[in-house]
N, C-alpha and C positions, 0 to 999 in steps of 0.2 A: 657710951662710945659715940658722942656725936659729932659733926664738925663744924666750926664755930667758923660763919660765914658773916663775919661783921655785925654791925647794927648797934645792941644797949652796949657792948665792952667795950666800943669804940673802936672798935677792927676794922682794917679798910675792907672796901668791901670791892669785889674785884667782877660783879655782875655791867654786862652794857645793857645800858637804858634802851631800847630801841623803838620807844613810842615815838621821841621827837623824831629819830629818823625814818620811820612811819610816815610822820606827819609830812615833812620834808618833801616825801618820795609823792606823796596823796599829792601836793601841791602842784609837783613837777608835772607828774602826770596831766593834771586836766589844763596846765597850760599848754603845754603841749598838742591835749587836747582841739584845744584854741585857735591856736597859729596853725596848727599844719594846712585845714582847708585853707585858709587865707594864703598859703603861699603857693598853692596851686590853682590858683584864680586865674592867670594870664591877662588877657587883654579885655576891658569891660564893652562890649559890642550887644547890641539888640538883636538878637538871631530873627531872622524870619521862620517863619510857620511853613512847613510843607506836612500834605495827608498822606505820601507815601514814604514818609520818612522810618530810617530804622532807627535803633539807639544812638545815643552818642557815642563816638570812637571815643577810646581811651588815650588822651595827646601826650600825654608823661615822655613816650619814645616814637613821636609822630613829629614831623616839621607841620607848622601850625603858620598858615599866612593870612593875617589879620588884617583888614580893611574897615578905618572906621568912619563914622558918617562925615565926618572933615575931612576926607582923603589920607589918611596917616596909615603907612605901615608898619608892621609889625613882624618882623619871623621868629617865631617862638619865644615872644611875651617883648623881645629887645626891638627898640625903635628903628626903624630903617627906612634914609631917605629914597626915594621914588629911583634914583640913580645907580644905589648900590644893592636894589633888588633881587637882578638874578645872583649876582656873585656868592649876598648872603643865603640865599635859598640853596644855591649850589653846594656851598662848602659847606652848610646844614647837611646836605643829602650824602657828602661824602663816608657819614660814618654811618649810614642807615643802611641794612641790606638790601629794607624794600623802598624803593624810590616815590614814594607816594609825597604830595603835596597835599594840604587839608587848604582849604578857604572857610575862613571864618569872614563874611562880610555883612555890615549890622545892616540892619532894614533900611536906613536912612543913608545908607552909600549911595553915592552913584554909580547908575548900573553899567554908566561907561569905564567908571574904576573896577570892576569886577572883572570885566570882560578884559580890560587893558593887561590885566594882569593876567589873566589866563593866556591872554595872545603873546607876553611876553615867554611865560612856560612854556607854551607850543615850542616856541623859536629856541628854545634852550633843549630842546630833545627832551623836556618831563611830559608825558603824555598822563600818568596817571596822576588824576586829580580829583578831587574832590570835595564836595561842600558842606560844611555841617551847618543844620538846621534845627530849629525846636519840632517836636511832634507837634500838629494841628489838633488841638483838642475837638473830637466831634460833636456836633448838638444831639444827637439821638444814643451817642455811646451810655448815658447813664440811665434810660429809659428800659434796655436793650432789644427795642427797635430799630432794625437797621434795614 
């Protein structure tokens, strides 16, 4: 009393393969893999070094205003001429709870663009701002004399 699940008698055989959909899934995944960092990359700037720096904020749900060593703006990864600054930063801030501005400005900006642009926030009523920077790696941190 067995039951005849295809094969030598020529019976269809009604089992699903699922190695090649295995394979399929393997593939998806590590491109996946792949892309995701890349499309969270934003704007490619030189951060300057500060020693009292804390970790990097998480920018995913931050307005992110970038400054790069050409003068070129940036509010959250999108191009924005020097003119349409605050408007874009504004209507950025509208859907945020916390009103926060981040400054991404690369090492090789000019420090009168940095400034320019925070004088422009002032004038707009965003008071909280702030800068991200890389940690300053210390010469005595791996010795551990400090």
């Amino acid at each position: 009393m067995s039951m005849d699940v295809g094969g030598a008698k020529g019976g269809i055989k009604a089992d699903i393969n699922v190695t090649p959909l295995v394979d399929v899934m393997l593939v998806l995944l590590i491109i996946m893999m792949l892309v995701a960092p890349m499309l969270q990359k934003g704007v490619d700037v030189r951060l300057p070094e500060a020693g009292n720096s804390s970790d990097k904020p998480e920018t995913q749900n931050q307005t992110v205003l970038a400054v790069t060593a050409d003068k070129r703006f940036y509010v959250n990864s999108v191009p924005v001429p020097e003119s349409e600054l605050l408007t874009r930063v504004q209507s950025a801030l509208e859907d945020q709870k916390e009103k926060i501005v981040l400054i991404k400005g690369d090492t090789d900006a000019p420090y009168s663009a940095i400034m320019a642009v925070m004088d422009k926030l002032r004038e707009a009523q965003i008071e909280d701002v702030g800068l991200i920077t890389e940690k300053k790696l210390q010469a005595g941190a791996m010795g551990g004399n400090e």
